[in-house]
C-alpha positions as CSV (number, residue, x, y, z in Angstrom):
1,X,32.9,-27.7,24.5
2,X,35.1,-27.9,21.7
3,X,33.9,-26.5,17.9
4,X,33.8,-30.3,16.5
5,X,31.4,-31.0,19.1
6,X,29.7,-28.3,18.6
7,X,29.4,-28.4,15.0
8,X,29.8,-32.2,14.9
9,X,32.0,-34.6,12.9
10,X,33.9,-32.3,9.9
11,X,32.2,-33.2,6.8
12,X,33.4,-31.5,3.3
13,X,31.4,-27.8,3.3
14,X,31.3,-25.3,0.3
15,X,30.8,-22.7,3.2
16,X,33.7,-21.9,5.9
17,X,31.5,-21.9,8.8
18,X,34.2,-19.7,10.8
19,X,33.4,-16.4,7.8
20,X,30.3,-14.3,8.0
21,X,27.9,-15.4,5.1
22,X,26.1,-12.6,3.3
23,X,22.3,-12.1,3.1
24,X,20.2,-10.0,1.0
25,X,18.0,-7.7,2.7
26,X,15.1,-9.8,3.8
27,X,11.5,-8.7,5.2
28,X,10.5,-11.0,8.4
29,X,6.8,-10.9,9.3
30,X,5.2,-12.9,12.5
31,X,1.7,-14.4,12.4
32,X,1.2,-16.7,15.2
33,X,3.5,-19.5,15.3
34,X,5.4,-18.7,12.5
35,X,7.5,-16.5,10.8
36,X,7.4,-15.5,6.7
37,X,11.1,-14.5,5.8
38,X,11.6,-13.4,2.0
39,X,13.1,-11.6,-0.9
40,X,10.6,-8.8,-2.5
41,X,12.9,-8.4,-5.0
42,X,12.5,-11.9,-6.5
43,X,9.7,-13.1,-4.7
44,X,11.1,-15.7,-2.7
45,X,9.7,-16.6,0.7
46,X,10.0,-19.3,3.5
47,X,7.9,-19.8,6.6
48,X,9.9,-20.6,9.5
49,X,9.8,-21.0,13.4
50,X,10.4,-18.4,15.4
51,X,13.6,-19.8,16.5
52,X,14.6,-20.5,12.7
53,X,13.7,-16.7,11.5
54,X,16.3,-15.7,15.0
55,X,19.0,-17.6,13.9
56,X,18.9,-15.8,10.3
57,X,18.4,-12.9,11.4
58,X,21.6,-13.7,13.7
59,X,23.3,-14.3,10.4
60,X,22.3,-11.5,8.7
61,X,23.7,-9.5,11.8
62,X,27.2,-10.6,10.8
63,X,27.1,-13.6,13.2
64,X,29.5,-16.4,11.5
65,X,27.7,-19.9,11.3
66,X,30.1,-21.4,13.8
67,X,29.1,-18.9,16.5
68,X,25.7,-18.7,15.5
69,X,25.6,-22.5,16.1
70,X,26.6,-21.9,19.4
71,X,24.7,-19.2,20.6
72,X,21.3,-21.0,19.0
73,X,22.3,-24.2,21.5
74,X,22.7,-21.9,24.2
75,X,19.7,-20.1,23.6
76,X,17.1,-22.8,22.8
77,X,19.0,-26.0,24.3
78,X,19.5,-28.1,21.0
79,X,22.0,-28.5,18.3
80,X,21.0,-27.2,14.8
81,X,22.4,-28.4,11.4
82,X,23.6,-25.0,10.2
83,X,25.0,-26.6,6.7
84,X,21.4,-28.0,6.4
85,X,20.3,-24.3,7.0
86,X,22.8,-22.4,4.7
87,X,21.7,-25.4,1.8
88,X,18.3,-24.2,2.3
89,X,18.8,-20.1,2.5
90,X,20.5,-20.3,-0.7
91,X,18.1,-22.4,-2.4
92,X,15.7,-19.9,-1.9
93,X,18.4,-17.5,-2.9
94,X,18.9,-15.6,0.5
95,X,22.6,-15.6,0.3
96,X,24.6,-13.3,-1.2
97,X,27.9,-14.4,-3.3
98,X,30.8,-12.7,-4.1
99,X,30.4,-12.9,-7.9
100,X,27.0,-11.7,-8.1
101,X,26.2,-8.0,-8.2
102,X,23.8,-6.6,-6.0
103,X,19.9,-6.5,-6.7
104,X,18.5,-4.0,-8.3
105,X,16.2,-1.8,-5.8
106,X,12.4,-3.2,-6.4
107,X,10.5,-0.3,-7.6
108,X,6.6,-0.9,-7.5
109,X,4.7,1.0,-10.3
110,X,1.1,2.5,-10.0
111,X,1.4,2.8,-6.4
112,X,-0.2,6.2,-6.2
113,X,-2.9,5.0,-8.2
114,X,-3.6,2.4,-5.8
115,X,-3.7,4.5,-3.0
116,X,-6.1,6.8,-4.6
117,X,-8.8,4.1,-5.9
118,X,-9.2,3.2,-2.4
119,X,-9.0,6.4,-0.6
120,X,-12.3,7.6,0.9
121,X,-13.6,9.5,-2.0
122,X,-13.3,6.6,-4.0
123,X,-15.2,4.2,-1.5
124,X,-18.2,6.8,-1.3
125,X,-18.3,7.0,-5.4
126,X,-18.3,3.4,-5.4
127,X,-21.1,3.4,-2.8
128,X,-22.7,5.8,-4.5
129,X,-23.1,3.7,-7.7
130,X,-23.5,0.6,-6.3
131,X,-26.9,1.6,-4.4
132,X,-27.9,3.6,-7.6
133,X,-27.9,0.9,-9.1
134,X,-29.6,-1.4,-6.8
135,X,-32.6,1.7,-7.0
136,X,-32.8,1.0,-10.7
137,X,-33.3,-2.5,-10.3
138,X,-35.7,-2.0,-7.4
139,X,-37.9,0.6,-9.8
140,X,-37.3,-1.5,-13.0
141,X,-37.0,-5.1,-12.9
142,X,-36.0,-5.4,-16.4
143,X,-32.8,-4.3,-14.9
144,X,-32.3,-7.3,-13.2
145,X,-29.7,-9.4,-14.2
146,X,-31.1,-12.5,-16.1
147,X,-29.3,-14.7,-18.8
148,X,-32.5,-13.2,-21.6
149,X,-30.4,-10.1,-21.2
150,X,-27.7,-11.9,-23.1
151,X,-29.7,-12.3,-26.4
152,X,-29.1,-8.1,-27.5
153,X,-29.2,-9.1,-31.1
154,X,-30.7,-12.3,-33.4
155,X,-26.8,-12.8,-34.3
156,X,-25.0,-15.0,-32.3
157,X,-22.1,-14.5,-33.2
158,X,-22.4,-10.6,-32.6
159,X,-22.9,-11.8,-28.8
160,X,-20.4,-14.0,-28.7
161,X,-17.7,-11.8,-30.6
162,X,-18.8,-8.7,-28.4
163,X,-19.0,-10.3,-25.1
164,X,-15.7,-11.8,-25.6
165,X,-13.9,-8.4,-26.0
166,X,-15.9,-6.9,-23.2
167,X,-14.7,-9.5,-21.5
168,X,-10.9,-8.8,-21.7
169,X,-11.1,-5.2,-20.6
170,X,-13.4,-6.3,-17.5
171,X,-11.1,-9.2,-16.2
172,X,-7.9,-6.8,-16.8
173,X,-9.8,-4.6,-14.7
174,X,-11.1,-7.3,-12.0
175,X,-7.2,-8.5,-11.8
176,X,-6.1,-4.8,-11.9
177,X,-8.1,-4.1,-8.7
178,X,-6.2,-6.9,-7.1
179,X,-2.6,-5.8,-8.6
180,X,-3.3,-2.4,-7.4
181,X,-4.7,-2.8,-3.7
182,X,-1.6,-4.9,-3.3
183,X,0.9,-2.1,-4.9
184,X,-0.9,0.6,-3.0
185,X,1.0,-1.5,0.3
186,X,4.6,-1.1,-2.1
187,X,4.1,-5.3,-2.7
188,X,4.8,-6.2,-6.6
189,X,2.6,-8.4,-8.4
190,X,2.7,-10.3,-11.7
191,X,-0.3,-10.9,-14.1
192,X,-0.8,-14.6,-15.9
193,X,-3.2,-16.5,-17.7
194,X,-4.7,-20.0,-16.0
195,X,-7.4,-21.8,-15.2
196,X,-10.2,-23.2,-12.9
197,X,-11.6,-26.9,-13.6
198,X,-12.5,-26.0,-17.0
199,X,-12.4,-22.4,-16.7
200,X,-9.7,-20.2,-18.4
201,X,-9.3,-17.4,-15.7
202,X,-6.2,-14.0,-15.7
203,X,-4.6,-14.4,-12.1
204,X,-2.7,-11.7,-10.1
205,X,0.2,-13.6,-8.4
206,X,0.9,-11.4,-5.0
207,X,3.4,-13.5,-3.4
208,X,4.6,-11.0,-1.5
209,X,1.6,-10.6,0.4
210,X,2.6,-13.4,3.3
211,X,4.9,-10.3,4.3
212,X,2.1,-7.7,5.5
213,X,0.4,-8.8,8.2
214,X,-3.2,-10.5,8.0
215,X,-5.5,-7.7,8.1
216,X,-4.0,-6.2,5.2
217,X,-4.4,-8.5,3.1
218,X,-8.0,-8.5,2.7
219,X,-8.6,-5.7,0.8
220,X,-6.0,-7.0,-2.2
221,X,-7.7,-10.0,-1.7
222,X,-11.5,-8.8,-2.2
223,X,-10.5,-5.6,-4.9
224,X,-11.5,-7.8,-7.5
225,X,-14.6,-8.4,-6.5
226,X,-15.2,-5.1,-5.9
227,X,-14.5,-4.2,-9.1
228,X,-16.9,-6.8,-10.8
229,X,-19.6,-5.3,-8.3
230,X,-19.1,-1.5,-8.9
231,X,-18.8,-2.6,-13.2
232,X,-22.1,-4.7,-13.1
233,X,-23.2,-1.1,-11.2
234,X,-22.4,0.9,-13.7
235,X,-23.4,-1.4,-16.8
236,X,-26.9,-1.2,-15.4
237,X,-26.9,2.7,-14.7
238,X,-25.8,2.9,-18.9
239,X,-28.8,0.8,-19.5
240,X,-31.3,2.4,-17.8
241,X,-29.9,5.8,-19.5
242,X,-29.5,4.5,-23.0
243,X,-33.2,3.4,-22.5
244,X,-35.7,5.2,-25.2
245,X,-38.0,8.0,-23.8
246,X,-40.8,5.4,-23.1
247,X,-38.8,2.7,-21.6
248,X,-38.1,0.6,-24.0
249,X,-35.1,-0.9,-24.8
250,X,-32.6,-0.1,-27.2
251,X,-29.5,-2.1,-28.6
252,X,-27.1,-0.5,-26.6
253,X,-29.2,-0.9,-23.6
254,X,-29.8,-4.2,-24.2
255,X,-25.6,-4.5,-24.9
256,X,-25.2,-2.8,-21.4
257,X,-27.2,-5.3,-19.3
258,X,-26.0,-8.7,-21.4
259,X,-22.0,-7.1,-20.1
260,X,-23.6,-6.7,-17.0
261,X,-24.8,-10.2,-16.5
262,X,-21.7,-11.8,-17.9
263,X,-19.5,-9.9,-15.0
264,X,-22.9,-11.3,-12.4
265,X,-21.9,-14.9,-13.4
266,X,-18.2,-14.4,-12.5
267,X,-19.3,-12.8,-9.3
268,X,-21.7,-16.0,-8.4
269,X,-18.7,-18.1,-9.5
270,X,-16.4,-16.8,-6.5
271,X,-18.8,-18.8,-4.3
272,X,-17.6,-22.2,-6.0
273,X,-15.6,-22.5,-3.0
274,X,-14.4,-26.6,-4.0
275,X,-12.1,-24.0,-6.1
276,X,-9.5,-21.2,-4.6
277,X,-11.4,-18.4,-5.4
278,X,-11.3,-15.5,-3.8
279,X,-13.8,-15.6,-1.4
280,X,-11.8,-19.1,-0.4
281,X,-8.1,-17.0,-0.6
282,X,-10.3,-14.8,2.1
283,X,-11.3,-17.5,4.4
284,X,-7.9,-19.0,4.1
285,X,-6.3,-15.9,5.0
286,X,-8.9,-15.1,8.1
287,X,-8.5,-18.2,10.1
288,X,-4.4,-18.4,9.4
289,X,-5.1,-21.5,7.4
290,X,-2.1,-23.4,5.7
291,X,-4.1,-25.4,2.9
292,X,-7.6,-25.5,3.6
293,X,-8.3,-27.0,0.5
294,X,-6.4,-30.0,0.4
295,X,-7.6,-30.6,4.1
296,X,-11.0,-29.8,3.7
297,X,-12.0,-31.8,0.4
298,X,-10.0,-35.1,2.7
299,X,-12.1,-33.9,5.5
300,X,-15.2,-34.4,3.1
301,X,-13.7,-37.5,1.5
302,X,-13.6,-39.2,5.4
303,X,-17.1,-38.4,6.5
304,X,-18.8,-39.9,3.1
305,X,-15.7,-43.2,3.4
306,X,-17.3,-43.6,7.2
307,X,-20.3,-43.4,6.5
308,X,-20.3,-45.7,3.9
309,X,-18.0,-48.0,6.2
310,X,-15.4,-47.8,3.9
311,X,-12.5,-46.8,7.3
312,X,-9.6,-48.3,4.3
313,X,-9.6,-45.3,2.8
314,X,-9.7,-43.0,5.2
315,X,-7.1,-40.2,5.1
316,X,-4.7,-39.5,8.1
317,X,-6.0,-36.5,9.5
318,X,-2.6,-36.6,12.2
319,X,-0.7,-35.4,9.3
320,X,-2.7,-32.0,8.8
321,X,-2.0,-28.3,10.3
322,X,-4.0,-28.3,13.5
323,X,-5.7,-25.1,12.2
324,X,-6.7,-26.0,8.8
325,X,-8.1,-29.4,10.5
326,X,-10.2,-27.4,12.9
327,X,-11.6,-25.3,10.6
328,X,-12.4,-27.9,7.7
329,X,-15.0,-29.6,10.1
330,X,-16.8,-26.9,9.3
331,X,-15.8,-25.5,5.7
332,X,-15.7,-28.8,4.4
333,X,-19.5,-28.5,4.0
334,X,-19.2,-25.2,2.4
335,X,-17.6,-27.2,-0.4
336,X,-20.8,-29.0,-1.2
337,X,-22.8,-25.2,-0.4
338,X,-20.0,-24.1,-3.6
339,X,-21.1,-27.3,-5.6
340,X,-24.8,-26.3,-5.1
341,X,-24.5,-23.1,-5.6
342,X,-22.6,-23.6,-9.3
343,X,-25.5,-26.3,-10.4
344,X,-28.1,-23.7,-9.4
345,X,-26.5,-21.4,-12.1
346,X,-26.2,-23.9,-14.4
347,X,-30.0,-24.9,-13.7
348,X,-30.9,-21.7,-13.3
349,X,-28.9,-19.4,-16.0
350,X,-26.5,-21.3,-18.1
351,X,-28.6,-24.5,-18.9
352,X,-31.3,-22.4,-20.6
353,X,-28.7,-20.3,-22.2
354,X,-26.8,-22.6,-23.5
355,X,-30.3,-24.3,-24.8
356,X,-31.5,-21.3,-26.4
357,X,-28.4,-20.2,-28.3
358,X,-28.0,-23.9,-29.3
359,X,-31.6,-24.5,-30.6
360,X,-31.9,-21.4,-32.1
361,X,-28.3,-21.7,-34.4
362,X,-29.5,-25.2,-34.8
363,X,-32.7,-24.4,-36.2
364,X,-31.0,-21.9,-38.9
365,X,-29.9,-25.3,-40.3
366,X,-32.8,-27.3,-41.0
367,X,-35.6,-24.8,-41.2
368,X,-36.8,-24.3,-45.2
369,X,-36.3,-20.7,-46.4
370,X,-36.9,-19.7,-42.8
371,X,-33.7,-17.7,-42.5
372,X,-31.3,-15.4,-44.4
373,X,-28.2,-16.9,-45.8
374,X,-26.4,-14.3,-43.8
375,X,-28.4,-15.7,-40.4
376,X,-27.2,-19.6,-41.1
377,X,-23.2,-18.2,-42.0
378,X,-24.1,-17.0,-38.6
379,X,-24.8,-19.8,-36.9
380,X,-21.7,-21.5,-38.7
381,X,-19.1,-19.1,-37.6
382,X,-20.7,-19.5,-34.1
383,X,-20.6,-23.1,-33.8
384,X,-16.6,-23.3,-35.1
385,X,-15.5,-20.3,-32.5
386,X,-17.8,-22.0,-30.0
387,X,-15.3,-25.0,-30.2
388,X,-12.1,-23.2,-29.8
389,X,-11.7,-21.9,-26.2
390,X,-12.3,-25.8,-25.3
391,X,-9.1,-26.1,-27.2
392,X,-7.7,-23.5,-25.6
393,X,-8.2,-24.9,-22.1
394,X,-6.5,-28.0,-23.3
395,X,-3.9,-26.1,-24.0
396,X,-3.6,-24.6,-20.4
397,X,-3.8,-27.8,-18.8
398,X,-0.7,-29.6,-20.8
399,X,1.4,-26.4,-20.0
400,X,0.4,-26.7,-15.9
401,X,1.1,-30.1,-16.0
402,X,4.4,-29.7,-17.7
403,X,5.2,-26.8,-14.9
404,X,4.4,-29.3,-12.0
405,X,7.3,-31.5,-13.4
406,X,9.7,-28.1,-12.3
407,X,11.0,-28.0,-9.0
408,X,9.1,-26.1,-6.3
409,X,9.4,-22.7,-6.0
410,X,8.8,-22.2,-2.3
411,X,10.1,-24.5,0.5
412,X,9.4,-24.8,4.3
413,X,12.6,-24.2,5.7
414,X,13.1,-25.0,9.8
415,X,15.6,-24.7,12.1
């Protein structure tokens, strides 16, 4: 068989198929059916098919296209499009060019503190203040969080000023966890600022995770949550020491369990799983899904379209990975579990919160000589900074949406 037949009708190439191309050094990991082939050092990763991530590596090896082309048809039985291929690698920025100088070697900071906050003296500390804790609230059920423990102080503004910069510190930490369970593994990560529905939310991008394999992803997966966990831990522990001799509580106490409650309500809010929280990244992960969510909320969308006879607007379930199918018969009710469990806290915490801090500042208003001057300036300043993170999320959204106009960043690449 001759090389045109092989490589079929000559067509203008920027590549001379008969000359080794160059590759940077790439990481290939298999799970199941396919295989993750990336760059650490820029983050760039594609999932192929086994017999994709062979031909690449058969490239990397030295292997010009032309004979790579030829051993692939003898191999597998087929004829591949190896300028379709070579587009695609270098899209993703696999190949090496002359005039470019080599990539600097990734180095992955705070890797030894990784490893050490979750070595085995760490997890027994943590163990060790969690279930503390848990006897504190067991003895004292003051310690308990509740949203009353948010009211430490008649200003409002106080709480909201304070918990706000708690609040930094504790997601820093909560995305930290993540950062560093994934750099403990030599994976970089990068920290950004998001959101959730209407949530403004500090996310960990690991994208080099898809090259360890499954099992060790959980941990970097569930750190954060770990931390919220061991922080509401030793909030309440502070409490209960800051506590006067007969029990009562004092301001700091009373700061201590309103911080501790906050981080509880991010903790509840990982079970909103119509939203890729963790505890969703986790199931995702488990069951090898590809995009659970996408599947799962058109899973939803066709049982309530049938049952309402409405078969018009029925998705086409042929079209979706056979795994994330499967598993979305099931998780797809989950999604309204995530739905009821986010109005129970809003019934349950953040409706009578938000009722009691609003009455209360609105009171300061039209009450006669009831309160200081200082009180209703109070209630003023609270009301304005109460507006702004609304504005802030506006923000967020216009910048995502200008993103999504930007090409893709990752591609599916096969052979």
């Amino acid at each position: 068989m001759s090389d045109a037949e092989v490589l079929g009708p000559a067509v203008e190439t920027r590549f001379d198929l008969g000359q080794p191309v160059i590759l940077h050094p790439l990481v290939y990991l298999e799970d199941g059916n396919d295989v993750t082939v990336g760059r650490h050092d820029i983050e760039s990763y594609a999932v192929l098919s086994p017999d994709g991530a062979a031909l690449v590596r058969k490239l990397e090896d030295g292997v010009t296209p032309q004979d790579t082309v030829r051993w692939y048809e003898q191999e597998y039985g087929e004829p591949v499009d190896i300028e379709d291929m070579l587009e695609g690698l270098d899209e993703l920025g696999f190949l090496h060019h002359g005039d470019q100088t080599e990539p600097a070697k990734v180095v992955v900071r705070w890797q030894h503190l990784g490893k050490a906050l979750f070595s085995v003296p760490a997890w027994i500390a943590y163990g060790l203040i969690v279930a503390w804790s848990l006897v504190l609230m067991a003895r004292s059920p003051q310690l308990l969080p509740t949203f009353h423990n948010i009211f430490f102080t008649d200003y409002y503004t106080v709480i909201q000023a304070t918990l706000f910069v708690a609040a930094i510190p504790l997601l820093l930490l909560h995305e930290s966890f993540h950062a560093l369970a994934g750099r403990r593994l030599g994976l970089p990560s990068k920290l950004s600022i998001g959101r959730r529905f209407y949530f403004l939310v500090l996310e960990t991008s690991m994208d080099s995770l898809v090259t360890v394999p499954r099992r060790q992803r959980y941990l970097p997966i569930l750190a954060g949550m770990l931390a919220d966990v061991v922080m509401i831990s030793v909030f309440t522990i502070a409490a209960d020491l800051m506590r006067a001799a007969d029990g009562s509580s004092t301001v700091g106490a009373r700061f201590c369990l309103a911080v501790a409650f906050s981080i509880f309500l991010r903790v509840l809010w990982q079970f909103s799983l119509y939203l890729r929280t963790d505890l969703y990244a986790l199931v995702s992960t488990v069951l090898g899904c590809v995009d659970l969510h996408t599947t799962a909320k058109r899973t939803l969308a066709n049982h309530f379209n049938r049952l309402l006879g409405r078969r018009a607007k029925l998705h086409d379930e042929s079209t979706w990975h056979p795994v994330d199918r499967k598993v979305a018969r099931w998780y797809s009710w989950l999604i309204l579990a995530g739905y009821t469990v986010s109005l129970t806290t809003f019934v349950i915490a953040l409706a009578p919160l938000a009722i009691k801090m609003f009455t209360g500042v609105l009171s300061r208003f039209f009450a006669d000589n009831a309160y200081s001057g200082l009180q209703v300036l109070d209630s003023a300043v609270f009301l304005t900074f109460s507006i702004l993170p609304s504005a802030f999320v506006v923000l967020i959204a216009l910048r995502d949406r200008r993103r999504r106009r930007q090409s893709p960043q990752y591609h599916h690449v096969t052979a």
